[in-house]
ROTI-443292 format. One record per residue: residue number from 1; z, x, y of N, C-alpha, C in turn. Coordinates in pm, whole numbers. Example, Ala and Ser with C-alpha at 12.3 -4.5 7.8 and 13.67 -1.06 7.14 Angstrom:
2
<1 <780 1319 -569> <780 1230 -450> <780 1320 -330>>
<2 <708 1285 -225> <714 1367 -106> <787 1290 3>>
//
This chain:
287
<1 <0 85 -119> <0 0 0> <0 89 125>>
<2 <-84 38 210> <-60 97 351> <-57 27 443>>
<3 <49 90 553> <53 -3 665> <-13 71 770>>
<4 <-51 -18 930> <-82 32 1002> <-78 -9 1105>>
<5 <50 36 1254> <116 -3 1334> <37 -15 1493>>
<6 <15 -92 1531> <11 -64 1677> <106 -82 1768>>
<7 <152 49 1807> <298 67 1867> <433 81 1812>>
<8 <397 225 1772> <534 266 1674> <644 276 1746>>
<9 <734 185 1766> <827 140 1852> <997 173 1784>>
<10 <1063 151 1797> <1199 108 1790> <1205 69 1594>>
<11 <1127 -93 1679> <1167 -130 1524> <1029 -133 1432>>
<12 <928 -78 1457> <796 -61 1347> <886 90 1325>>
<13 <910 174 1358> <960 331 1339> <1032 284 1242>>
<14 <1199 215 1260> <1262 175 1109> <1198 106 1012>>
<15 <1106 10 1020> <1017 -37 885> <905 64 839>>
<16 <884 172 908> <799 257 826> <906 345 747>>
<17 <1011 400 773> <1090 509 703> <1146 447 612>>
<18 <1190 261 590> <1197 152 483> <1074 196 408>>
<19 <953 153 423> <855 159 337> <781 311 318>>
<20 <799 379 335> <785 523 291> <932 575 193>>
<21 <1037 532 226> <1085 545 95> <1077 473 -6>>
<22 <966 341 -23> <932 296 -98> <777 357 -179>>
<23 <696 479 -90> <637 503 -160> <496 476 -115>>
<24 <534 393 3> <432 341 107> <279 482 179>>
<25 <227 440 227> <169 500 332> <152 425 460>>
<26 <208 510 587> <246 409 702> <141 489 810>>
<27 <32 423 928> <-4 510 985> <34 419 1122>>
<28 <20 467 1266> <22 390 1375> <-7 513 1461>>
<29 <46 395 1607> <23 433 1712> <89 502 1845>>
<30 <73 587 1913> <180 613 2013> <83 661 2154>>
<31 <116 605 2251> <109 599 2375> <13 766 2405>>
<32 <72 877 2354> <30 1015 2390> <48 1124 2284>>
<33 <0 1226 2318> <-11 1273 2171> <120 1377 2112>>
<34 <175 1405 2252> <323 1421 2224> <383 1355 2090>>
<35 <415 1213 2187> <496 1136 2078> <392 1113 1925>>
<36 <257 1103 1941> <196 1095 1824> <231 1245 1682>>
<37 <261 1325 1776> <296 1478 1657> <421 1437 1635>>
<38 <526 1366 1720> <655 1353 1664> <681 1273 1569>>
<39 <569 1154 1587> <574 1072 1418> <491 1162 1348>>
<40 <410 1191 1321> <356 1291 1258> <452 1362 1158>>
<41 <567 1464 1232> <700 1467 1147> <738 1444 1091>>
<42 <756 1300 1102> <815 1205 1047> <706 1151 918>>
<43 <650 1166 919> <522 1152 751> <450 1029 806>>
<44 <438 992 907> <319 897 977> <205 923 983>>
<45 <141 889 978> <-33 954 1002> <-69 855 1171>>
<46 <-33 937 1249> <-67 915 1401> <-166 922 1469>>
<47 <-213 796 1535> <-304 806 1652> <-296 778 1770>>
<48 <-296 775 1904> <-347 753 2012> <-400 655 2090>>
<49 <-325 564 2104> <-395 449 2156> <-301 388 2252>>
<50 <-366 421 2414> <-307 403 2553> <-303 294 2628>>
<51 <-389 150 2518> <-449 44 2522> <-565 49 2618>>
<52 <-597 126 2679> <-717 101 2747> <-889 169 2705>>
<53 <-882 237 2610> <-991 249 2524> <-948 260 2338>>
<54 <-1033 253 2290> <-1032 256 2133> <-971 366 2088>>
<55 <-893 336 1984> <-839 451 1863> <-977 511 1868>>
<56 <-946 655 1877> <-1060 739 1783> <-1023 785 1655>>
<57 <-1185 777 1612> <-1178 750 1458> <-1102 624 1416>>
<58 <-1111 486 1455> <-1069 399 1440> <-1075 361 1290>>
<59 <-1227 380 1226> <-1227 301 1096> <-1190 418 990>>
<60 <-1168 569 1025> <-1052 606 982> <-932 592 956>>
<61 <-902 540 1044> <-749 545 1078> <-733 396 1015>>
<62 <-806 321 944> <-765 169 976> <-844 141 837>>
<63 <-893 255 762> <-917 241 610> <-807 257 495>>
<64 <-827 169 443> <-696 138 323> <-570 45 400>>
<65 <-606 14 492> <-475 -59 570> <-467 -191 498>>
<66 <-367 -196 407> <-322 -335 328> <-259 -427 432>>
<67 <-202 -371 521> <-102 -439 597> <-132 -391 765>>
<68 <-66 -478 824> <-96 -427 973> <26 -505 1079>>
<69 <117 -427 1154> <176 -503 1266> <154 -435 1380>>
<70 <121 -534 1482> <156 -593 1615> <221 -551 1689>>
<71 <331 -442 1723> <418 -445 1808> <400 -436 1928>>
<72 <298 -324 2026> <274 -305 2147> <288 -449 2218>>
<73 <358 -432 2371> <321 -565 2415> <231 -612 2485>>
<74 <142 -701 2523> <71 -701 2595> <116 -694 2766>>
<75 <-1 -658 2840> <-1 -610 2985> <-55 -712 3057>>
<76 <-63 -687 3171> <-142 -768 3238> <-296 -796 3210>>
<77 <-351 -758 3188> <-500 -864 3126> <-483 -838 2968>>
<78 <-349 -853 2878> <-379 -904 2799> <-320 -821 2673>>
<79 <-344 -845 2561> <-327 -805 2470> <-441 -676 2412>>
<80 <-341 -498 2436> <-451 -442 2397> <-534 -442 2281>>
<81 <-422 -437 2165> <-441 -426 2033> <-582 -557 2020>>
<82 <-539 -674 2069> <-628 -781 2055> <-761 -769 2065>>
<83 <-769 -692 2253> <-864 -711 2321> <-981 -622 2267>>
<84 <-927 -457 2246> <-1013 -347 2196> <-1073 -407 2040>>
<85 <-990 -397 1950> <-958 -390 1796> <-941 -516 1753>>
<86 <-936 -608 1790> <-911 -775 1720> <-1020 -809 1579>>
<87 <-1169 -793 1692> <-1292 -829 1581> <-1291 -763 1489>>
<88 <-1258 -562 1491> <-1245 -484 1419> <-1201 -520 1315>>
<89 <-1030 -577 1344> <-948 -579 1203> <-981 -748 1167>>
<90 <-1047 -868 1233> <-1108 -935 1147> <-1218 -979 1027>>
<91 <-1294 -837 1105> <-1420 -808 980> <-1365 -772 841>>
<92 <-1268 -726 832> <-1196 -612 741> <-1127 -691 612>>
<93 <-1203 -721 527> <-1145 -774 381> <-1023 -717 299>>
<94 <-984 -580 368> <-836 -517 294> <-714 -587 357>>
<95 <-715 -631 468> <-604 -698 511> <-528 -808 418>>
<96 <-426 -751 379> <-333 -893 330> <-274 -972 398>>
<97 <-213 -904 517> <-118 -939 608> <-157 -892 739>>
<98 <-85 -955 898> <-116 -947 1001> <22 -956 1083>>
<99 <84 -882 1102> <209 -940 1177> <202 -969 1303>>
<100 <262 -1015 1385> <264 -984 1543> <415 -994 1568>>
<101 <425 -897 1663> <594 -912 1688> <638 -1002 1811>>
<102 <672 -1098 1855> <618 -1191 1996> <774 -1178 2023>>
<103 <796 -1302 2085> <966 -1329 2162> <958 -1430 2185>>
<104 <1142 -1480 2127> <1160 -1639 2172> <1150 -1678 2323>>
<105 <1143 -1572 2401> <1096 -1617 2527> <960 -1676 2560>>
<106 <871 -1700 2452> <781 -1836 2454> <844 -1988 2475>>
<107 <907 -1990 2452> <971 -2125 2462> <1010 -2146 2592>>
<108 <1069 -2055 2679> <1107 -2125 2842> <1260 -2144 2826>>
<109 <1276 -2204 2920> <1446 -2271 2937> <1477 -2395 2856>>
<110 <1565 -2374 2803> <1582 -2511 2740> <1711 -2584 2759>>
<111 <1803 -2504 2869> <1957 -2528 2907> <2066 -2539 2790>>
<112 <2043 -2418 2743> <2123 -2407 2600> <2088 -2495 2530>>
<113 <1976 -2598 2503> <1974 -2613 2390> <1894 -2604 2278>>
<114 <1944 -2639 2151> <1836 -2602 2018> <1664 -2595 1997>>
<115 <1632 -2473 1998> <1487 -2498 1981> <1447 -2419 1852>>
<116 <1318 -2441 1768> <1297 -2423 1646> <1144 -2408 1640>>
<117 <1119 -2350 1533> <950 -2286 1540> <842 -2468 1554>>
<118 <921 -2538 1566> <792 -2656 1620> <831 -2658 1742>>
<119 <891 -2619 1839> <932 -2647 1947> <804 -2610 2040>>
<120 <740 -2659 2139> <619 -2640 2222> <675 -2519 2298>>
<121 <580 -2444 2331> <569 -2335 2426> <578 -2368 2545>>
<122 <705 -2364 2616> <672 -2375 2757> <713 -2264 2843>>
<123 <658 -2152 2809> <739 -1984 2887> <733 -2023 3013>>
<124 <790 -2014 3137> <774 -1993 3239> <811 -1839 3311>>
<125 <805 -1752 3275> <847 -1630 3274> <700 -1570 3282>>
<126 <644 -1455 3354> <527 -1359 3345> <552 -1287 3165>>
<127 <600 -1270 3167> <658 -1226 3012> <596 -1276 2893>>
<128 <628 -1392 2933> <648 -1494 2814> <506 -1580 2782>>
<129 <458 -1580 2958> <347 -1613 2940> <213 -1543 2854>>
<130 <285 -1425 2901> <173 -1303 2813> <161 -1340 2683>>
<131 <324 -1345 2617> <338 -1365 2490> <247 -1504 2440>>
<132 <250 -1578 2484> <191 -1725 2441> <67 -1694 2425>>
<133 <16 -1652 2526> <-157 -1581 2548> <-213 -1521 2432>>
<134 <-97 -1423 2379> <-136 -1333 2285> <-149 -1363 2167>>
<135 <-15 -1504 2085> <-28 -1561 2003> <-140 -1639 1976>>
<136 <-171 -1668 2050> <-295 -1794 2065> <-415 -1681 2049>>
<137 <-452 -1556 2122> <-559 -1479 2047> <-552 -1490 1901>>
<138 <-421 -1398 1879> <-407 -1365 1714> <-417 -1486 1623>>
<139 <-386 -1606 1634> <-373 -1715 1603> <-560 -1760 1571>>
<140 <-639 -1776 1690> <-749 -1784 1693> <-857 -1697 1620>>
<141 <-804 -1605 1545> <-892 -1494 1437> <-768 -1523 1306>>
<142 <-718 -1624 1310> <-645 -1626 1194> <-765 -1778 1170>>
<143 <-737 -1873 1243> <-819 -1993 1204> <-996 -1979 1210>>
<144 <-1062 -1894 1313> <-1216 -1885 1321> <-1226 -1779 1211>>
<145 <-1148 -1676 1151> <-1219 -1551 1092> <-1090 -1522 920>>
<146 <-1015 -1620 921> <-951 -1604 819> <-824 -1483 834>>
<147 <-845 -1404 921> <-727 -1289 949> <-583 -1350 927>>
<148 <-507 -1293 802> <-385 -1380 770> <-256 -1320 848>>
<149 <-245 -1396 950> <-190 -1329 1088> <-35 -1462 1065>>
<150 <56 -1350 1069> <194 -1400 1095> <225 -1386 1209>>
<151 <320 -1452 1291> <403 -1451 1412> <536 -1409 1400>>
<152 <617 -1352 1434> <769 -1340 1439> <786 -1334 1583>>
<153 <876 -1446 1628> <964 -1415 1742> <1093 -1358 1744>>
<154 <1095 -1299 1835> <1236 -1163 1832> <1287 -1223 1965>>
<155 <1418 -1205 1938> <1550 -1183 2084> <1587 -1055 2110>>
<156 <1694 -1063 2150> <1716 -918 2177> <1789 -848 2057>>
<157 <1718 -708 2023> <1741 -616 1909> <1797 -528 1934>>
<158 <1967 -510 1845> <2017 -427 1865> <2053 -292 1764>>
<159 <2082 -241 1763> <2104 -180 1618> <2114 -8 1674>>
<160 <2058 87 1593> <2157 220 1569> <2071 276 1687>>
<161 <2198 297 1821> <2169 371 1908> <2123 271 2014>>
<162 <2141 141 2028> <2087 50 2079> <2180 -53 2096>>
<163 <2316 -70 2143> <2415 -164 2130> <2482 -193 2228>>
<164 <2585 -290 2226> <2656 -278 2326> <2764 -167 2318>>
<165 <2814 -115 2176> <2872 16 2167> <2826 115 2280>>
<166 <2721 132 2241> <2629 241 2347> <2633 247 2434>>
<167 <2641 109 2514> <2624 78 2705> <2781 62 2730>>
<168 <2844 75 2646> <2987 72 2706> <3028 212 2675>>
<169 <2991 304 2603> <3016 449 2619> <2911 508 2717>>
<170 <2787 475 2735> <2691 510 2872> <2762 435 2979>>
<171 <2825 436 2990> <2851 332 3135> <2806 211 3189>>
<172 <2690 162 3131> <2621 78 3174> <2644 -75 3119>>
<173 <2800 -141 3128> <2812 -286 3116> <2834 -318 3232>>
<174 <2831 -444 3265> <2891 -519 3293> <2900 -663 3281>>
<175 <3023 -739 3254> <3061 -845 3206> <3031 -992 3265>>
<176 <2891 -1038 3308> <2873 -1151 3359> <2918 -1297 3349>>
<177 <2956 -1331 3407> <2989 -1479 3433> <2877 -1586 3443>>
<178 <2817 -1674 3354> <2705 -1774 3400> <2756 -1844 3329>>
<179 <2835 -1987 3350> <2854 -2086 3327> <2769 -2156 3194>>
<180 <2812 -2157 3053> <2692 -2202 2955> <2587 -2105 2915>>
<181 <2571 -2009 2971> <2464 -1914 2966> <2492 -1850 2836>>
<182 <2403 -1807 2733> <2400 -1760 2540> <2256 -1678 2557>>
<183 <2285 -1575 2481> <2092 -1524 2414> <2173 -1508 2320>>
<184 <2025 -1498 2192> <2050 -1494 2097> <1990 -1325 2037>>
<185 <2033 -1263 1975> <1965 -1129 1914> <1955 -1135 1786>>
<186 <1923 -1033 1706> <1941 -978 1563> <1947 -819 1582>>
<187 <2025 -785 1469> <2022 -664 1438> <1829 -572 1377>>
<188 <1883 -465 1368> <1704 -446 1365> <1661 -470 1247>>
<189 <1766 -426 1156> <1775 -406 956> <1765 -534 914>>
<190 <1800 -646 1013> <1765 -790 932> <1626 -790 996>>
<191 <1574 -764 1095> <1420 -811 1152> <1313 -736 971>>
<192 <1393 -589 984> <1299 -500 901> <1278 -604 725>>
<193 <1376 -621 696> <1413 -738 567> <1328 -821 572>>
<194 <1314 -897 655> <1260 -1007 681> <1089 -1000 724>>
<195 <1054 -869 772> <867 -823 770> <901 -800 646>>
<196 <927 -729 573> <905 -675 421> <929 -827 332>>
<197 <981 -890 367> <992 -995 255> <859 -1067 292>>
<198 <864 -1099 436> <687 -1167 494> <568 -1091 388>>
<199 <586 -963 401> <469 -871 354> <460 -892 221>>
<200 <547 -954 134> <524 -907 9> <491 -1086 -56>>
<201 <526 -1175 46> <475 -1299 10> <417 -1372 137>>
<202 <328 -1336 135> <254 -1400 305> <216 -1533 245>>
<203 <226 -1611 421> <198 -1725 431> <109 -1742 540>>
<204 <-20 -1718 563> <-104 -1656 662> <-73 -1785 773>>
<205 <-103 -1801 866> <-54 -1893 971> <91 -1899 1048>>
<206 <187 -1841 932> <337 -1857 911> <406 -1832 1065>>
<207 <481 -1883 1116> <564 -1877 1256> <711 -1840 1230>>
<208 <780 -1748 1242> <877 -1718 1221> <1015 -1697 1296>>
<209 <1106 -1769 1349> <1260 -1705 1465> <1333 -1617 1371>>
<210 <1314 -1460 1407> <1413 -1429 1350> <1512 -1347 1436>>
<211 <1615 -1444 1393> <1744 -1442 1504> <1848 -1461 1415>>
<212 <1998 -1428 1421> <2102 -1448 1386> <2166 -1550 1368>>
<213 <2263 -1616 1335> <2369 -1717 1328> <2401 -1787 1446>>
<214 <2437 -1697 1535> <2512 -1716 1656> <2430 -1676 1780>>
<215 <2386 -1762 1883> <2380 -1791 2015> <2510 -1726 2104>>
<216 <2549 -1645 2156> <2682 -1655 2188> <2651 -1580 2364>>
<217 <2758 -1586 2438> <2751 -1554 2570> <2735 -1370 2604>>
<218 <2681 -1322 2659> <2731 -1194 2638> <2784 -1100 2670>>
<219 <2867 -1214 2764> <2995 -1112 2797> <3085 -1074 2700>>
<220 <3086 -1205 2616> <3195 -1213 2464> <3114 -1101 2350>>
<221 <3021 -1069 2376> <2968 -959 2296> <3021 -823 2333>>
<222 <3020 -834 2454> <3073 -721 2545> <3200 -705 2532>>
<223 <3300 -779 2509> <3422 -762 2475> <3448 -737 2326>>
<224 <3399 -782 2231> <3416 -741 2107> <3399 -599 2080>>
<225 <3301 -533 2213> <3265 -380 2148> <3342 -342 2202>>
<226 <3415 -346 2343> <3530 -291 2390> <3685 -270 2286>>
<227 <3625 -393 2241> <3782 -387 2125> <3755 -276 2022>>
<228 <3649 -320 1953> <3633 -220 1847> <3677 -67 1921>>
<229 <3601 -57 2059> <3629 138 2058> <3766 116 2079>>
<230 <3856 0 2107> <3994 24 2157> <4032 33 2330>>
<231 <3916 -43 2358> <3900 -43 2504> <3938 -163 2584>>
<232 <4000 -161 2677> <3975 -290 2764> <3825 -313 2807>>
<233 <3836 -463 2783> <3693 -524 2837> <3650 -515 2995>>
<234 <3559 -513 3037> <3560 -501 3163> <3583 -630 3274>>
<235 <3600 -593 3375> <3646 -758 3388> <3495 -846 3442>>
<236 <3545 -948 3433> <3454 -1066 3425> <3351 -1075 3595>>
<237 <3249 -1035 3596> <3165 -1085 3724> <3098 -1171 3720>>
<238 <3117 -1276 3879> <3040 -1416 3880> <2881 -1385 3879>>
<239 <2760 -1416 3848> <2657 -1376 3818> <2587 -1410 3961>>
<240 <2616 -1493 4032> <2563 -1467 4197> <2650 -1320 4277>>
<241 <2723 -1286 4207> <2758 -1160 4308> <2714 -1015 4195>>
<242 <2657 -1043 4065> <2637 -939 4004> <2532 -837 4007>>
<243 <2508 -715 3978> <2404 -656 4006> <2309 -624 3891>>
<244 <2158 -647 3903> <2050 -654 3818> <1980 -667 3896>>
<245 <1869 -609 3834> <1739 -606 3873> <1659 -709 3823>>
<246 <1543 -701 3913> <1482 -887 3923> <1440 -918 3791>>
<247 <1429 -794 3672> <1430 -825 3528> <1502 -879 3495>>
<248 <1629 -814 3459> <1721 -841 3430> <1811 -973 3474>>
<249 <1789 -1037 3587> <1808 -1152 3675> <1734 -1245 3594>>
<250 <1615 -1205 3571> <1480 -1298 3487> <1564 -1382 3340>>
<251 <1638 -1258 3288> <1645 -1312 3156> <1760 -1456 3143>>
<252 <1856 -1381 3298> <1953 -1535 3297> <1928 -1665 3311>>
<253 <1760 -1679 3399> <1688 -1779 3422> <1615 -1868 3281>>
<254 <1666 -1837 3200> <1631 -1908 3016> <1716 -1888 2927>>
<255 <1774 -2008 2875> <1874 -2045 2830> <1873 -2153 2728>>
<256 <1878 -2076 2559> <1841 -2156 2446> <1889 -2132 2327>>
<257 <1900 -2161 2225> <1993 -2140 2081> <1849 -2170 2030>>
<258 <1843 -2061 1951> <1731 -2075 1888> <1762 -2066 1739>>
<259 <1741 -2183 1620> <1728 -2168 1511> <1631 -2093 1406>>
<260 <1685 -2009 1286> <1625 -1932 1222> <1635 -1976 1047>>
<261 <1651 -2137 1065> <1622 -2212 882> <1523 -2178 806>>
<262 <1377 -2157 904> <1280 -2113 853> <1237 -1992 761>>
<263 <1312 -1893 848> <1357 -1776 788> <1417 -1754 626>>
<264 <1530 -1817 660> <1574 -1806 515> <1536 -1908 427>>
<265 <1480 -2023 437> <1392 -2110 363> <1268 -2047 301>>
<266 <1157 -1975 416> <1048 -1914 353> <1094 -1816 285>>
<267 <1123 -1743 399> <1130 -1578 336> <1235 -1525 270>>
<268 <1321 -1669 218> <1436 -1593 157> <1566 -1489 247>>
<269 <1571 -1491 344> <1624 -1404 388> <1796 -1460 337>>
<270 <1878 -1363 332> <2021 -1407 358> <2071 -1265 455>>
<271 <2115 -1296 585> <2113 -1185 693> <2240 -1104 609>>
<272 <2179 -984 636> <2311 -856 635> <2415 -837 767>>
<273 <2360 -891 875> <2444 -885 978> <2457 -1006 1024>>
<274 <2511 -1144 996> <2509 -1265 1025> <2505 -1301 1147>>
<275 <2608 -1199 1242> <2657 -1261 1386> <2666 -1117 1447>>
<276 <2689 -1079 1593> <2705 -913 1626> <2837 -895 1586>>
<277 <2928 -960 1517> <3037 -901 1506> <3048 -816 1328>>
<278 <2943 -867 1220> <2948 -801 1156> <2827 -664 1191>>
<279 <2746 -703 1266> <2629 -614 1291> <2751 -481 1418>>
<280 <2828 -497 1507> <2903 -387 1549> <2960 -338 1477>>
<281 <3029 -389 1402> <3164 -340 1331> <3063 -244 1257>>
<282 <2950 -262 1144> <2897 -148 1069> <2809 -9 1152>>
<283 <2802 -85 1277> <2730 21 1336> <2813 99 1383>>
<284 <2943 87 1404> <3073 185 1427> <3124 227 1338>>
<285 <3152 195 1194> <3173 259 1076> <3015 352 1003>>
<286 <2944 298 1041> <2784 411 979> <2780 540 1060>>
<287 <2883 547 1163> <2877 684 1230> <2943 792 1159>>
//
């Protein structure tokens, strides 16, 4: 089996070193050729792709590819991976699988409440809008050209080297106040579970939330990691006097509990990290 990444990221980087110790062959992509020799290292077979012209040696690089994910995000005009390479990897009869990695920030605001993979797209976010855009390409070479293209929406991913552990030993919390305000995350090792279980029983069309148990506020996330190091929490700021940037401001403006039945219905999943409180606690004992 081989996979083949566009945008060896965060979490395509942990599902290739999963499936290379399975025996795999994993190849992708990185921004410059720096970072392309550093996966390289790592037993990747690396290429180059800045989204604004073609992989070279593309049908090199993209022969024997059983499998293929999605991660890069799209930019302003669009989805690169789509725009360059779309027809490419629809001509291509080795494909089993198609991932795309998207975000529950397709959905919009929902004022905390429950939304679920039938729920309509209403992003109102530049973000989110992209994301919708992009699904609907990939989506559209799944139904005109047969390309068996999965969706996964992601929240926010935390995991090794990536936590609130981390931003409270970097310095960088602080404890907001928004009245009702929840996101939802997953750890990265349940996202990785959950492509590998997709991959090994696809359901071409398939829409996926994969998210955790718990919706919860995150300041109360923020205090749980304080406890664990043995720390006082920081204290509580009202979110009109707090400081963020107009990103970061962005994300308080959508507000939703997003269900993940689907998940463990299709794909079998049963999470290793249910809620962030079992997903901290192991990421402070795996040190």
């Amino acid at each position: 089996m081989r996979l083949f990444v566009f945008g060896m990221g965060y979490t395509a980087t942990r599902l290739a070193h999963r499936l290379i110790k399975k025996g795999w062959q994993v190849a992708g992509t990185s921004r410059n050729q720096e970072a392309a020799n550093a996966l390289r290292a790592q037993g990747i077979d690396a290429y180059v792709f800045d989204g604004d012209s073609p992989i070279q040696d593309f049908n090199k690089a993209i022969t024997g590819a059983t499998h293929v994910l999605i991660s890069n995000p799209p930019g302003e005009g669009g989805d690169p991976a789509l725009l360059i390479h779309g027809n490419d990897l629809a001509s291509r009869q080795s494909i089993a699988w198609l991932g795309y990695l998207s975000t529950t920030g397709v959905y919009g605001d929902h004022k905390g409440a429950w939304v679920d993979e039938s729920t309509a797209c209403s992003a109102t976010s530049t973000r989110g809008k992209r994301r919708v855009s992009a699904e609907q390409g990939w989506m559209a070479l799944h139904q005109q050209h047969g390309l068996p293209v999965h969706l996964f929406r992601l929240p926010g991913i935390y995991g090794p080297g990536r936590s609130a552990i981390d931003a409270i030993r970097q310095g960088r919390t602080q404890r907001i106040d928004k009245a009702g305000q929840v996101f939802c995350r997953i750890h990265v090792d349940d996202i990785v579970e959950a492509l590998f279980a997709s991959m090994n029983t696809p359901h071409p069309g398939g829409i996926y939330n994969l998210v955790d148990n718990e919706p919860a506020p995150p300041q109360d996330v923020t205090a749980f990691a304080a406890q664990l190091l043995g720390q006082e929490p920081a204290p509580l700021i009202p979110f009109d006097e707090a400081e963020l940037t107009p990103m970061g401001r962005s994300f308080y403006a959508e507000n939703k509990r997003v269900r993940n039945q689907l998940m463990k219905d299709e794909l079998g999943i049963t999470l290793q990290y249910p809620t962030y409180r079992e997903g901290l606690r192991a990421l402070l004992s795996q040190e």
